[in-house]
C-alpha positions as CSV (number, residue, x, y, z in Angstrom):
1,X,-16.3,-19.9,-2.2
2,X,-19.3,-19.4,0.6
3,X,-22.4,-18.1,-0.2
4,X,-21.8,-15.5,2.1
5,X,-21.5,-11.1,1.7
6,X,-18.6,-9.8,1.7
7,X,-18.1,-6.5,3.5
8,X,-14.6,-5.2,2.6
9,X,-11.5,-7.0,0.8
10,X,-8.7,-5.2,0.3
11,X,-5.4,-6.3,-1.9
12,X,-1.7,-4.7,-1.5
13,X,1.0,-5.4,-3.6
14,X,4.4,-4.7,-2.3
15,X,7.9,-4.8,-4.1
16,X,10.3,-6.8,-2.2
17,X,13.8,-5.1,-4.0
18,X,16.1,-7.1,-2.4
19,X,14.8,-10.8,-3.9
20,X,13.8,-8.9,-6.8
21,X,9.9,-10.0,-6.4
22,X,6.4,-8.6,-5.1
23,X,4.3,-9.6,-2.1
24,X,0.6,-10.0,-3.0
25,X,-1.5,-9.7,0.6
26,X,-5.5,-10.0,0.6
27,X,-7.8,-9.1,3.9
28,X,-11.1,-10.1,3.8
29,X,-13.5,-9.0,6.0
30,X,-17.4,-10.2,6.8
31,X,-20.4,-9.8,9.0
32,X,-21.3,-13.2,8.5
33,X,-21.0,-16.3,10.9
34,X,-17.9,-17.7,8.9
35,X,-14.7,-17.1,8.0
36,X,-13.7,-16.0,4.3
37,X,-10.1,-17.4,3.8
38,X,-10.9,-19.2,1.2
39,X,-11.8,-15.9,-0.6
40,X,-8.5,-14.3,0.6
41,X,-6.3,-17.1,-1.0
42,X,-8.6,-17.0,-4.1
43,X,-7.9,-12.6,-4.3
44,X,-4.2,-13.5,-3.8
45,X,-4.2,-16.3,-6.2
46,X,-6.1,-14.5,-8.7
47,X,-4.2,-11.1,-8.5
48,X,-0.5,-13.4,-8.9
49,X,-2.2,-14.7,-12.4
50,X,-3.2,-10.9,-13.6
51,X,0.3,-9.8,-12.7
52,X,2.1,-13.0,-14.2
53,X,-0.5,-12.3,-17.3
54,X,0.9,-8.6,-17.1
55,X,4.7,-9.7,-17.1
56,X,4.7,-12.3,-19.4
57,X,6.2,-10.8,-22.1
58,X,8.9,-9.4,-20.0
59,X,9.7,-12.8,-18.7
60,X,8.1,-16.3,-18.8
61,X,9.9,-17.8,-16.1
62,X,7.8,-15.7,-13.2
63,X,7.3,-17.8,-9.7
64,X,4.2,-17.3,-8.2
65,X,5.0,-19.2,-5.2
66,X,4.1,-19.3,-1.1
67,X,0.4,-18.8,-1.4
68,X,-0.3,-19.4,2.6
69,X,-3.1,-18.2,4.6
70,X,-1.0,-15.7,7.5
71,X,-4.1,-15.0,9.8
72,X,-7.6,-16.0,10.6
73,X,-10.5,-15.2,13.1
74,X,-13.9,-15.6,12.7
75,X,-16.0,-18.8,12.1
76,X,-15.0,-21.8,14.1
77,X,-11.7,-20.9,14.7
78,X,-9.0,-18.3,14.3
79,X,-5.8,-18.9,13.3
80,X,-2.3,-17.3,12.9
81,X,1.0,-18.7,11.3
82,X,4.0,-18.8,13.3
């Protein structure tokens, strides 16, 4: 999104076996002056679509669902959902 290095982004992807799904999580990290959610939501975003494209022929009814930035610090403000 920014024109800006990125230092270190990591993705995990955890099954959830009691609602039968898997949790997609990005960190994104940066020296620079701003903050990179926008890259983190993009990683998760883009990583749901390779799974889903991965699945598909198991079943095409897959939810990707609840992409939501969790926390944020860095740039003008942090952040932290409740």
């Amino acid at each position: 999104c920014h024109n800006i290095n990125i230092d270190n982004i990591n993705i995990d992807v955890k099954s959830n076996k009691k609602h039968h799904s898997l949790i997609v999580r990005a960190e994104v990290k940066t020296s620079s002056k701003t903050g990179v959610e926008m890259e983190a939501l993009t990683a998760v975003t883009l990583s749901c679509l390779t799974i889903y494209d991965m699945c598909k022929s198991l079943d095409k009814s897959i939810l990707i669902q609840e992409i939501k930035l969790v926390s944020k610090s860095g740039g003008k403000s942090d952040y932290k959902a409740v």
